[in-house]
KEKE-3310 file (N, C-alpha, C; in steps of 0.2 Angstrom, whole numbers, plus 5000, padded with zeros to 4 digits):
npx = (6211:6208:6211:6207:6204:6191:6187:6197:6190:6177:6181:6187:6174:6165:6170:6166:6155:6146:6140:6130:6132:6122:6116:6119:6108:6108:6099:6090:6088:6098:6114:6126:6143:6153:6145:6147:6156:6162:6155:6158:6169:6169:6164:6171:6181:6178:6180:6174:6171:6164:6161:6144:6142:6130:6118:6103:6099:6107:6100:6097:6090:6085:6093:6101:6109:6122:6122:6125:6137:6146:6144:6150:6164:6167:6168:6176:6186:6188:6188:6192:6206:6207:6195:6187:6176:6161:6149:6132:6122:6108:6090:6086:6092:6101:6103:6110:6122:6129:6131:6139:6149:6153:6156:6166:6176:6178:6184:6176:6179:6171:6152:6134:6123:6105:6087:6080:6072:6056:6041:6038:6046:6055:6065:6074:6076:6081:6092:6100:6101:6110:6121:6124:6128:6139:6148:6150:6161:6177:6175:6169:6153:6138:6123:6104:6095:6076:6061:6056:6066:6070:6082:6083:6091:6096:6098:6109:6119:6121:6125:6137:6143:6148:6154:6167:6168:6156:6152:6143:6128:6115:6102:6083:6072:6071:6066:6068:6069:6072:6083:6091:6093:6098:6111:6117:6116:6128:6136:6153:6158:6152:6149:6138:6125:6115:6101:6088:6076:6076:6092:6098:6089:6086:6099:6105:6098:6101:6114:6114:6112:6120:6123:6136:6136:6129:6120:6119:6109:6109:6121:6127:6122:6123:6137:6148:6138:6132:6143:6146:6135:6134:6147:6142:6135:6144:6148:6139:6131:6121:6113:6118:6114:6101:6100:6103:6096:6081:6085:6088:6085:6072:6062:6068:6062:6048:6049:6051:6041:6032:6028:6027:6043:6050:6061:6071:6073:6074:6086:6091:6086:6091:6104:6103:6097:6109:6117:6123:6118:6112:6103:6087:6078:6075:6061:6051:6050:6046:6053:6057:6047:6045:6042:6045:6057:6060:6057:6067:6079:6076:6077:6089:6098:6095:6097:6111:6117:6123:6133:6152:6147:6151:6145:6141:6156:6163:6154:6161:6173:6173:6169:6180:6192:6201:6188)
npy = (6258:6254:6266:6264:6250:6239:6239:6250:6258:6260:6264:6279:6283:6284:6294:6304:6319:6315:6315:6318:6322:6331:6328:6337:6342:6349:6358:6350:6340:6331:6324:6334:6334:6345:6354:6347:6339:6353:6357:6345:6347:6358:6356:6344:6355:6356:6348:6336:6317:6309:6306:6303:6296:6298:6295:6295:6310:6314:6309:6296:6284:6291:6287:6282:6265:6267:6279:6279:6274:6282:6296:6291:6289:6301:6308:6301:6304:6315:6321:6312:6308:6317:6315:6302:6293:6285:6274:6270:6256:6250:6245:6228:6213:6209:6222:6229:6220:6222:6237:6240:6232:6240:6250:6248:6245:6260:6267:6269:6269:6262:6255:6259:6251:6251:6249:6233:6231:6228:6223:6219:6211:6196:6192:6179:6184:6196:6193:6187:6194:6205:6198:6194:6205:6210:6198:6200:6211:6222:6230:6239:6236:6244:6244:6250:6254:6255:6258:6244:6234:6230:6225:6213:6211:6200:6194:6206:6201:6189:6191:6199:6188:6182:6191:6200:6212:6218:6230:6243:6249:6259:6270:6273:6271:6273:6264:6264:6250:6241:6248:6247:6233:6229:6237:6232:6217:6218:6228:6235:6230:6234:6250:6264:6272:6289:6291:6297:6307:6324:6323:6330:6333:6322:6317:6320:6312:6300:6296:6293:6278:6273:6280:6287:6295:6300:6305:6321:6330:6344:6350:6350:6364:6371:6371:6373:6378:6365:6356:6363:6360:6346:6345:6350:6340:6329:6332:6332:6344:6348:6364:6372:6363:6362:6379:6376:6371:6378:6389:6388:6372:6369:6378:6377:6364:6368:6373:6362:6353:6357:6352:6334:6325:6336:6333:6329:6339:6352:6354:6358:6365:6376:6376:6383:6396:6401:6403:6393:6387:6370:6367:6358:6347:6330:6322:6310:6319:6336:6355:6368:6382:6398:6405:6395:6397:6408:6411:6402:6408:6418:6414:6407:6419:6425:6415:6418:6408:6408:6401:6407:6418:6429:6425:6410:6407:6408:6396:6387:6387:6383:6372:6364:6365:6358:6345)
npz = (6774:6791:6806:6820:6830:6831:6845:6851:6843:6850:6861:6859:6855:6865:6876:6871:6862:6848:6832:6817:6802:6791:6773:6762:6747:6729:6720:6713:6719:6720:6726:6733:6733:6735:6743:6752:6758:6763:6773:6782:6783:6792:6803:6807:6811:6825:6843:6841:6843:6834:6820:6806:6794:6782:6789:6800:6802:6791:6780:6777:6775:6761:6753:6739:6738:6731:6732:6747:6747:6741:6748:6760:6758:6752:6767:6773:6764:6766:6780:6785:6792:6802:6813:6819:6807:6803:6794:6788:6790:6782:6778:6769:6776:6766:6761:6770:6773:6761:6762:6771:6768:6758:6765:6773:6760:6758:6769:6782:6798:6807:6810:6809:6813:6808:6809:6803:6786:6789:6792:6807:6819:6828:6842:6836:6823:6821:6828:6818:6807:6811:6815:6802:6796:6805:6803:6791:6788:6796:6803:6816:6824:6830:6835:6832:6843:6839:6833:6824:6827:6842:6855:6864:6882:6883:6867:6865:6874:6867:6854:6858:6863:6855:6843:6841:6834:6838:6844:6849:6858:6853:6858:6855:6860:6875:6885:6904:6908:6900:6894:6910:6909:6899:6901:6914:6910:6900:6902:6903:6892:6880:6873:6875:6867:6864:6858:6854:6850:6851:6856:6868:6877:6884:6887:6903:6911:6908:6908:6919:6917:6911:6898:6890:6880:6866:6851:6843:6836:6832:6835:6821:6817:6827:6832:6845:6854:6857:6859:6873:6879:6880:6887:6901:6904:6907:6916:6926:6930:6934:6934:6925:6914:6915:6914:6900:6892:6895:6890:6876:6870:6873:6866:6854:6852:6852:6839:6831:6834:6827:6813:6807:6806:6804:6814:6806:6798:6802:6804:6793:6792:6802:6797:6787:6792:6801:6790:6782:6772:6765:6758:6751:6761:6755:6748:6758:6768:6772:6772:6779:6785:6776:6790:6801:6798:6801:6814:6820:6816:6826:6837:6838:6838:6851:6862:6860:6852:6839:6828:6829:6835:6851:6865:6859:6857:6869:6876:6867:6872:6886:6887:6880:6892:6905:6916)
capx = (6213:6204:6215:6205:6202:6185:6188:6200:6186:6172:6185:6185:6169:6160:6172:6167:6149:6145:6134:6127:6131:6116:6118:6118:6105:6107:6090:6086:6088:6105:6119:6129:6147:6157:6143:6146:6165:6163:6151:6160:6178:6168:6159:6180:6185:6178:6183:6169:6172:6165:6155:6143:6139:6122:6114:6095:6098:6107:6094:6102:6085:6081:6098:6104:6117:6127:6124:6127:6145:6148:6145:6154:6170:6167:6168:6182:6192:6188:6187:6195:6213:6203:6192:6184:6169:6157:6144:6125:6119:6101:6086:6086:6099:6106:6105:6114:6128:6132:6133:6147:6158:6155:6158:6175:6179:6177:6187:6174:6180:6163:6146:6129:6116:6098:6082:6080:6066:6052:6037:6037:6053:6057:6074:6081:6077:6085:6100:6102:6101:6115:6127:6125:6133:6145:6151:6153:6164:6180:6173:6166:6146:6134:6116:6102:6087:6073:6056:6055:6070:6069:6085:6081:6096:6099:6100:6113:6124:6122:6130:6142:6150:6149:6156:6170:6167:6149:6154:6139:6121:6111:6094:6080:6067:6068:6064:6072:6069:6076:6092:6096:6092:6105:6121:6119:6117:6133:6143:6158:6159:6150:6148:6132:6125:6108:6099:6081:6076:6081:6096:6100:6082:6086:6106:6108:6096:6104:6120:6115:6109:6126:6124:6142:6137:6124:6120:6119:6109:6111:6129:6127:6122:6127:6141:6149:6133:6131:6151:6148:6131:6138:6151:6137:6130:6148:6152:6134:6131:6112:6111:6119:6109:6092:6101:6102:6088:6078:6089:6088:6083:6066:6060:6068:6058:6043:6049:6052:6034:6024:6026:6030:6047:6054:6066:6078:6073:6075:6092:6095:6084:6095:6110:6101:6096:6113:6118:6128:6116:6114:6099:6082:6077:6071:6051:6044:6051:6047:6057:6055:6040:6048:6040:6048:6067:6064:6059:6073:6085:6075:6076:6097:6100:6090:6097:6116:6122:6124:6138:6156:6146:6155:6141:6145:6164:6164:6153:6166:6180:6172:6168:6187:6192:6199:6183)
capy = (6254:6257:6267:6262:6243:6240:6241:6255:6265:6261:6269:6284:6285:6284:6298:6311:6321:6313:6319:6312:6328:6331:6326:6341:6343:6353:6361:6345:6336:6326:6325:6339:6331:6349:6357:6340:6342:6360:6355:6343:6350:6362:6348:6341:6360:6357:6344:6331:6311:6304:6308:6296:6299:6293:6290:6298:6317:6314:6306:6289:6283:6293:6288:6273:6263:6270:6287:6279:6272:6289:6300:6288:6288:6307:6309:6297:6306:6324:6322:6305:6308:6321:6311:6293:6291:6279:6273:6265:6252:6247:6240:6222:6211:6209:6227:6229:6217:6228:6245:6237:6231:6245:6255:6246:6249:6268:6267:6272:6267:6257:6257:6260:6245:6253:6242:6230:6232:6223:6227:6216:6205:6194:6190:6176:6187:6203:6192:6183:6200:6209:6193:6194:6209:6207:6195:6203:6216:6219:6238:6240:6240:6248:6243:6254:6251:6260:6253:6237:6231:6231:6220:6211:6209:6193:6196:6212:6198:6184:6195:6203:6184:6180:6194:6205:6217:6221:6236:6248:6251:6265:6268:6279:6271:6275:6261:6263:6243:6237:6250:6244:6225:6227:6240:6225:6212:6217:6230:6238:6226:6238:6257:6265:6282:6290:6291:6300:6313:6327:6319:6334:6333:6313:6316:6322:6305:6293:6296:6286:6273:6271:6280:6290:6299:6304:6308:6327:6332:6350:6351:6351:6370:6376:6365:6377:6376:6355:6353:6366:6355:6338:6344:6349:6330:6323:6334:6332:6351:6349:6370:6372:6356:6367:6385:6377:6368:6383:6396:6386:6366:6368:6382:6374:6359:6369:6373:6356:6348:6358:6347:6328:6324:6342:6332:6330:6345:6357:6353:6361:6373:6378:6378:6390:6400:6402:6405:6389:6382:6365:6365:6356:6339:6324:6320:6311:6325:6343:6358:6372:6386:6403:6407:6394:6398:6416:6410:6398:6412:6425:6410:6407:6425:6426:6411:6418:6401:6408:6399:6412:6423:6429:6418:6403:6407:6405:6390:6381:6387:6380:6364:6360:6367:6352:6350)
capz = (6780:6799:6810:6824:6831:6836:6851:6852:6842:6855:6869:6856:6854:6871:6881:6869:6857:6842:6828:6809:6796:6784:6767:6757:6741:6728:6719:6710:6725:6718:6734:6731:6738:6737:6749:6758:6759:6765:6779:6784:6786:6796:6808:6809:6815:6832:6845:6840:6843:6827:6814:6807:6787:6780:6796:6800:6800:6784:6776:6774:6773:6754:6748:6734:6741:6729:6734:6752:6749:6739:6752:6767:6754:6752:6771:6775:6761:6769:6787:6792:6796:6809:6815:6815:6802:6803:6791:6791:6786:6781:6773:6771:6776:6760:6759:6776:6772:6756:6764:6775:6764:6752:6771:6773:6757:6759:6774:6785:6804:6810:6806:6812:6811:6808:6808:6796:6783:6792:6797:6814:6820:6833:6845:6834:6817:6824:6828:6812:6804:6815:6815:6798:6797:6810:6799:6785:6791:6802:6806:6822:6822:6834:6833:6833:6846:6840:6831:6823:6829:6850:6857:6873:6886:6881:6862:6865:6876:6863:6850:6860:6865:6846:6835:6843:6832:6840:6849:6854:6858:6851:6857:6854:6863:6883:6892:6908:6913:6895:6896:6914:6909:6894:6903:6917:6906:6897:6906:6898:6884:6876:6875:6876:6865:6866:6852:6856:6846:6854:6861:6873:6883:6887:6890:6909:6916:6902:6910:6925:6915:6907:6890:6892:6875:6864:6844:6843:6826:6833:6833:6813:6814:6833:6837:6849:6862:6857:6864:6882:6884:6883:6895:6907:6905:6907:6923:6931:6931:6932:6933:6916:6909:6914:6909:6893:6890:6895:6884:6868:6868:6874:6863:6848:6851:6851:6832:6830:6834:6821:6809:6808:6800:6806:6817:6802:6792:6806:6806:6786:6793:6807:6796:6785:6799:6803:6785:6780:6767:6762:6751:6753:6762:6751:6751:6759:6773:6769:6772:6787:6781:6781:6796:6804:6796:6804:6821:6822:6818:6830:6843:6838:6841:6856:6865:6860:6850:6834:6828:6829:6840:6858:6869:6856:6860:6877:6877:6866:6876:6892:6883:6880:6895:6908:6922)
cpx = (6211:6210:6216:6206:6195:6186:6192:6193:6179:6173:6186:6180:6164:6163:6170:6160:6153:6140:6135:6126:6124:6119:6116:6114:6106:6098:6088:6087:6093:6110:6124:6137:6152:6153:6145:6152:6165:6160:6155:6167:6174:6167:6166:6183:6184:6178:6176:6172:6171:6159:6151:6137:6131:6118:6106:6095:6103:6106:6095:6096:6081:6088:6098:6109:6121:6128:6127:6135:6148:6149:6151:6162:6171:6169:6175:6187:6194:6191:6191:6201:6210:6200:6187:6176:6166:6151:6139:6124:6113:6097:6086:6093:6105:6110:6111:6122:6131:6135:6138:6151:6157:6158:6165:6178:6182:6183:6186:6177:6175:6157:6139:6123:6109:6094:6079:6073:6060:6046:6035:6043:6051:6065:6078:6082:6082:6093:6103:6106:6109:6120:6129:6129:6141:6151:6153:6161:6169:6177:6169:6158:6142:6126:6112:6097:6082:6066:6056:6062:6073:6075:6085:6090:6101:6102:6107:6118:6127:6127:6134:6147:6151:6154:6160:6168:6161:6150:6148:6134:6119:6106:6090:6073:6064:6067:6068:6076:6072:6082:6095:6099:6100:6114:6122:6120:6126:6138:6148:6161:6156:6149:6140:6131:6118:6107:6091:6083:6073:6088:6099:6093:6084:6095:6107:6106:6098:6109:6121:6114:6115:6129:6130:6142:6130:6126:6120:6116:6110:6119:6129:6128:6124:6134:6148:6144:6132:6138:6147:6140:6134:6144:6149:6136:6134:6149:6144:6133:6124:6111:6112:6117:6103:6094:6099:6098:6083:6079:6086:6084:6075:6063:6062:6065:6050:6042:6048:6046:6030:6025:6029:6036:6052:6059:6073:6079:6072:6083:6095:6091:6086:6101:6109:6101:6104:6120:6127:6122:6116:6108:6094:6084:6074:6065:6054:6044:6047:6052:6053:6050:6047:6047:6044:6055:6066:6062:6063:6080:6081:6078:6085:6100:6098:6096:6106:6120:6125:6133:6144:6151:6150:6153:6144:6152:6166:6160:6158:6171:6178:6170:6175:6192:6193:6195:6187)
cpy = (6258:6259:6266:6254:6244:6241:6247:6262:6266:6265:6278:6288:6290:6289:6304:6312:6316:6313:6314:6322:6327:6330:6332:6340:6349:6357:6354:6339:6330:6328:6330:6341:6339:6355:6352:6342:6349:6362:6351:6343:6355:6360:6347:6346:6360:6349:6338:6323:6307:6308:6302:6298:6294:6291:6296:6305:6315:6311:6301:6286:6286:6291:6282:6272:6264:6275:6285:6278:6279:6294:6298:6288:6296:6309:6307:6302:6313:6327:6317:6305:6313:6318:6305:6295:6288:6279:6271:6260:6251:6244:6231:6221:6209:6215:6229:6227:6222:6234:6245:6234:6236:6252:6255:6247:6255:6271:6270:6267:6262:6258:6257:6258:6248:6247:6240:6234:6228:6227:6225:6209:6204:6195:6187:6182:6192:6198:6189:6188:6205:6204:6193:6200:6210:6203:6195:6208:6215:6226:6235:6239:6240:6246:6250:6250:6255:6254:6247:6234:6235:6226:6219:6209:6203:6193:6200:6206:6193:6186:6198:6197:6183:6184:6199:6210:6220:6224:6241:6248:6256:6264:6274:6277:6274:6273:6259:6256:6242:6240:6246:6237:6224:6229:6234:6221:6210:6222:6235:6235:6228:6245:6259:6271:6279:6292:6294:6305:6320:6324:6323:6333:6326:6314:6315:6313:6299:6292:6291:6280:6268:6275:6286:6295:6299:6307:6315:6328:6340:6353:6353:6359:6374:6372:6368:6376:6369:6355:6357:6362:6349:6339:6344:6344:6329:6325:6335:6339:6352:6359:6372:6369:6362:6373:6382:6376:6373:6389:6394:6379:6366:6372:6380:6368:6359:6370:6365:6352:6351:6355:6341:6326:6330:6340:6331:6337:6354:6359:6360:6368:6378:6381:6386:6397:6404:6404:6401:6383:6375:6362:6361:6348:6337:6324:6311:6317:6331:6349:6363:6377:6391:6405:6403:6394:6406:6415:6404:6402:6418:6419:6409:6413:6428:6422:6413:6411:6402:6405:6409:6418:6422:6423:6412:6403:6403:6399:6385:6381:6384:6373:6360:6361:6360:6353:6350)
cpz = (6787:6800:6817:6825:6833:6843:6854:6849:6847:6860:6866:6858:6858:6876:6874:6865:6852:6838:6819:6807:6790:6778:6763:6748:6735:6725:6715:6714:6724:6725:6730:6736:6740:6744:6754:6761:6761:6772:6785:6788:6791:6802:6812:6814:6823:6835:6846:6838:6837:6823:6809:6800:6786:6785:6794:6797:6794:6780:6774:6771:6763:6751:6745:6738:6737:6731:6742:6753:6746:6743:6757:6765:6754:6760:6773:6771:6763:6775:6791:6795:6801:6813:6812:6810:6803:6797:6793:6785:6788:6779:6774:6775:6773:6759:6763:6773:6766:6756:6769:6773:6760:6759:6771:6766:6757:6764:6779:6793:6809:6806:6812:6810:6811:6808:6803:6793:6784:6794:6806:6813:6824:6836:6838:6828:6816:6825:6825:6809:6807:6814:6807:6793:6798:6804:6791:6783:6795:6805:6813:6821:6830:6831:6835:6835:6846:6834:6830:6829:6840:6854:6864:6877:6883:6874:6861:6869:6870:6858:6850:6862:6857:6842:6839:6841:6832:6845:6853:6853:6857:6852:6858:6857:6872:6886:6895:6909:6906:6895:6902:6912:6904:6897:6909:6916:6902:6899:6903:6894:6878:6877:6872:6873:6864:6860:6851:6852:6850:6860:6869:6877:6887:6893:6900:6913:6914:6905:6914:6922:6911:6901:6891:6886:6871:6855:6846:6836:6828:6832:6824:6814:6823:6837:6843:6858:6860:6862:6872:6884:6885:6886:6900:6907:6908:6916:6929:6933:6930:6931:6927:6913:6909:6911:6901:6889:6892:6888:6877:6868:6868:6868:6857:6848:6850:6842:6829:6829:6831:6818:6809:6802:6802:6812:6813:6799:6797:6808:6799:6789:6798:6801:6788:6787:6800:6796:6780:6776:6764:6758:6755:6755:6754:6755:6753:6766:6768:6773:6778:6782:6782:6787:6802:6804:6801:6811:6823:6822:6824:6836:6844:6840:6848:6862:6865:6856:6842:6833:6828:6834:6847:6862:6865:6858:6865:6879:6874:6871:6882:6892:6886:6886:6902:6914:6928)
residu = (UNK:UNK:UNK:UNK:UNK:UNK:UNK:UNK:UNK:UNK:UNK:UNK:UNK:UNK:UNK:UNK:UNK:UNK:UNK:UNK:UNK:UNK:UNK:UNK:UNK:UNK:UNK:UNK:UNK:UNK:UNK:UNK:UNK:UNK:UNK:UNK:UNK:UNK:UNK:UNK:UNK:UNK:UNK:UNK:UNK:UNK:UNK:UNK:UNK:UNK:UNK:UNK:UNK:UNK:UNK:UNK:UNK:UNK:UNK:UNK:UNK:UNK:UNK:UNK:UNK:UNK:UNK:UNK:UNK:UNK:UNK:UNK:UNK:UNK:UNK:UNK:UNK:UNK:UNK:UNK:UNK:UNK:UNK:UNK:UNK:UNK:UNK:UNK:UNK:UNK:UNK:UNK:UNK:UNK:UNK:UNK:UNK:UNK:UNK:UNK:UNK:UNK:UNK:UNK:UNK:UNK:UNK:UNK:UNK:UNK:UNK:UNK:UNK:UNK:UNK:UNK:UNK:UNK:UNK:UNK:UNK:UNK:UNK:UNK:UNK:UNK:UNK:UNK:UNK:UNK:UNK:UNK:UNK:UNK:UNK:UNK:UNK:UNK:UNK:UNK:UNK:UNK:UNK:UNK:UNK:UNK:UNK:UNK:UNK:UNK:UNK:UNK:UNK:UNK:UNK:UNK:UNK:UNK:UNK:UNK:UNK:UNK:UNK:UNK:UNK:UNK:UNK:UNK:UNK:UNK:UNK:UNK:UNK:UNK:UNK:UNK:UNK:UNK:UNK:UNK:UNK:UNK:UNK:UNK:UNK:UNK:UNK:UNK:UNK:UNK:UNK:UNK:UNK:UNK:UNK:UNK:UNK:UNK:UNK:UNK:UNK:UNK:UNK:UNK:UNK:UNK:UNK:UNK:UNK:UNK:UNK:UNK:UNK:UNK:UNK:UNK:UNK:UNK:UNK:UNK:UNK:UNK:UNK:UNK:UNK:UNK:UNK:UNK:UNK:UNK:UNK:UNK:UNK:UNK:UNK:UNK:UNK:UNK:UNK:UNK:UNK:UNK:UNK:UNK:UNK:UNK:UNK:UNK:UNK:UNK:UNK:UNK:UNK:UNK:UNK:UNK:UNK:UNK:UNK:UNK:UNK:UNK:UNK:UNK:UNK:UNK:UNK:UNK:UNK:UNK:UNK:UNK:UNK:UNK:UNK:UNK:UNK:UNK:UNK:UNK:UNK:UNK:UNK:UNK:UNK:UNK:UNK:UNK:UNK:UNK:UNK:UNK:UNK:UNK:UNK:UNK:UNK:UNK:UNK:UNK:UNK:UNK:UNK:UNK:UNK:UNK:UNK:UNK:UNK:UNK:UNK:UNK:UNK:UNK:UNK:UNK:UNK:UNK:UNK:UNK:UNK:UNK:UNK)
# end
C-alpha cells in the first residue's frame, strides 16, 4: 500500500534531489539484488527525495519485465519506509501498462512513463499511450519528454484535466519555448524535473523555467557533492553552481563524451572509482576503459568529492543546513 497520494508525492518530490540507482550485475550479467539492497540502503542514507528503480542509469532499458518488477519490489522492500520509490514503465503500451500494475503491486510510490516503442508518434498516440496508463494504476505517474515521445502544451494539459494521478513532467530535451508553453499551460498542477543528461549542467537556468528538481545519476557514486549542488540551484548561488561545475562537473563530462553510451556506464564506473562496485553494464552499453576508471578517480580526488572524504563532509553538511 502507497504511503504517499499522488499528490502528496509530487509535493515530496519537487522540494527536494532525486536520483535512479544503477542496477547492479554480477559477472554473468544476471541482477545481483544483494549488491542492489546494499547500494541502495546506501543511496537512502542521505537526505535524498525519491529514488526511482529501473529507470535509464539503471538500465531499465536491458531488463525483462520480470527482472523490472523484481528489482522495484527489491527497492520498495529495502528502502521504502525511508524514502518514496518510484518505478518505470516501458516499451509498448501493453508493456507499460504491466510494469504499473506489477509497480503497484511492488509497492513502489509512483512511476516514471518512458517513450513508447515507436519509431515516430503523434499528439493523440502519445495520449492514448499515457492515459492508458494512468488508467491502469492509482500511483502517481510522471511522463518522460525526451525522443519519440515530445508532449506539446496542450497534450500535457489534456491529461493533466483527465487522470488525477498524472503528476509530473520530466524532460530531457531543452526546448526553452516548449517548457515555457507547458509550466504556463499548466502551472502548479504539475511538478516539473530536469532530465538532461548531465542534469547538473542544465539545473541553475531550468530553475527559471519551473523545473524545482532534477534527476542526479551522479548522486549514485558522490552523493555528498550531488545534495551541496542542488542546494546551490535551489538558493540561486550562481558562484557555487560555477565552483562546482568548474571543480568536478565539467571535467567529468569530458570523461563522459569519449564514448557514446558512457552516460550510464560512467556512473558504475564512478562507483567503482570510488570503491563501491556494482559489476559491469549490459551490451549494447560497454563498460569505462581502465584508463578512463583511473582518470575518473584521479579527477574524484582532485576535485575533493570522494564520497566520506572531509571536502565531501562539508558539502553534505551545508546541503542540509537551513538556507
Amino acid at each position: 500500500m502507497a504511503r504517499y497520494t499522488p499528490l502528496e508525492l509530487a509535493d515530496t518530490l519537487k522540494e527536494g534531489l532525486l536520483s535512479f540507482p544503477v542496477t547492479p550485475f554480477d559477472a554473468d550479467r544476471a541482477v545481483d539484488e544483494t549488491a542492489y539492497r546494499t547500494h541502495l540502503a546506501w543511496q537512502a542514507s542521505f537526505p535524498v527525495a525519491g529514488l526511482f528503480a529501473a529507470g535509464g542509469t539503471g538500465e531499465g532499458f536491458s531488463l525483462t519485465p520480470a527482472e523490472t518488477a523484481s528489482v522495484t519490489r527489491a527497492a520498495v522492500e529495502e528502502v521504502g519506509d525511508r524514502v518514496p520509490v518510484l518505478a518505470s514503465a516501458a516499451g509498448s503500451t501493453a508493456q507499460a501498462v504491466q510494469n504499473a500494475r506489477d509497480a503497484e503491486a511492488a509497492g513502489a510510490e509512483g512511476l516514471l512513463l518512458l517513450p513508447p516503442y515507436l519509431t515516430e508518434c503523434d499528439q493523440e498516440g502519445l495520449a492514448a499511450h499515457v492515459a492508458a496508463v494512468c488508467a491502469a494504476t492509482r500511483l502517481g505517474v510522471i511522463v518522460y519528454n525526451r525522443a519519440n515521445a515530445v508532449y506539446s502544451a496542450e497534450t500535457v494539459a489534456r491529461l493533466a484535466r483527465r487522470h488525477p494521478n498524472f503528476i509530473g513532467f520530466k524532460d530531457a530535451i531543452g526546448d526553452i519555448e516548449q517548457l515555457t508553453r507547458v509550466y504556463t499551460r499548466n502551472g502548479d498542477r504539475l511538478f516539473y524535473l530536469g532530465g538532461l543528461p548531465t542534469a547538473e549542467v542544465y539545473a541553475l537556468p531550468l530553475l527559471q523555467l519551473g523545473m524545482s528538481t532534477y534527476s542526479s545519476a551522479m548522486y549514485n557514486f558522490v552523493p555528498e557533492f550531488a545534495l551541496a549542488f542542488y542546494r546551490d540551484v535551489r538558493t540561486q548561488d550562481r558562484a557555487a553552481v560555477t565552483e562546482k561545475l568548474e571543480r568536478f562537473v565539467l571535467p567529468y563530462l569530458e570523461i563522459r563524451n569519449r564514448v557514446k553510451g558512457y552516460g550510464v556506464s560512467i556512473i558504475k564506473g564512478g562507483l567503482r572509482a570510488v570503491g563501491r562496485d556494482v559489476g559491469p553494464v549490459r551490451t549494447p552499453l560497454q563498460d569505462l576503459t581502465e584508463r578512463d576508471i583511473a582518470d575518473l578517480s584521479a579527477l574524484i580526488d582532485a576535485a575533493g568529492v570522494r564520497p566520506g572524504s572531509g571536502a565531501a563532509q562539508r558539502d553534505v553538511r551545508s546541503a542540509t543546513q537551513p538556507a
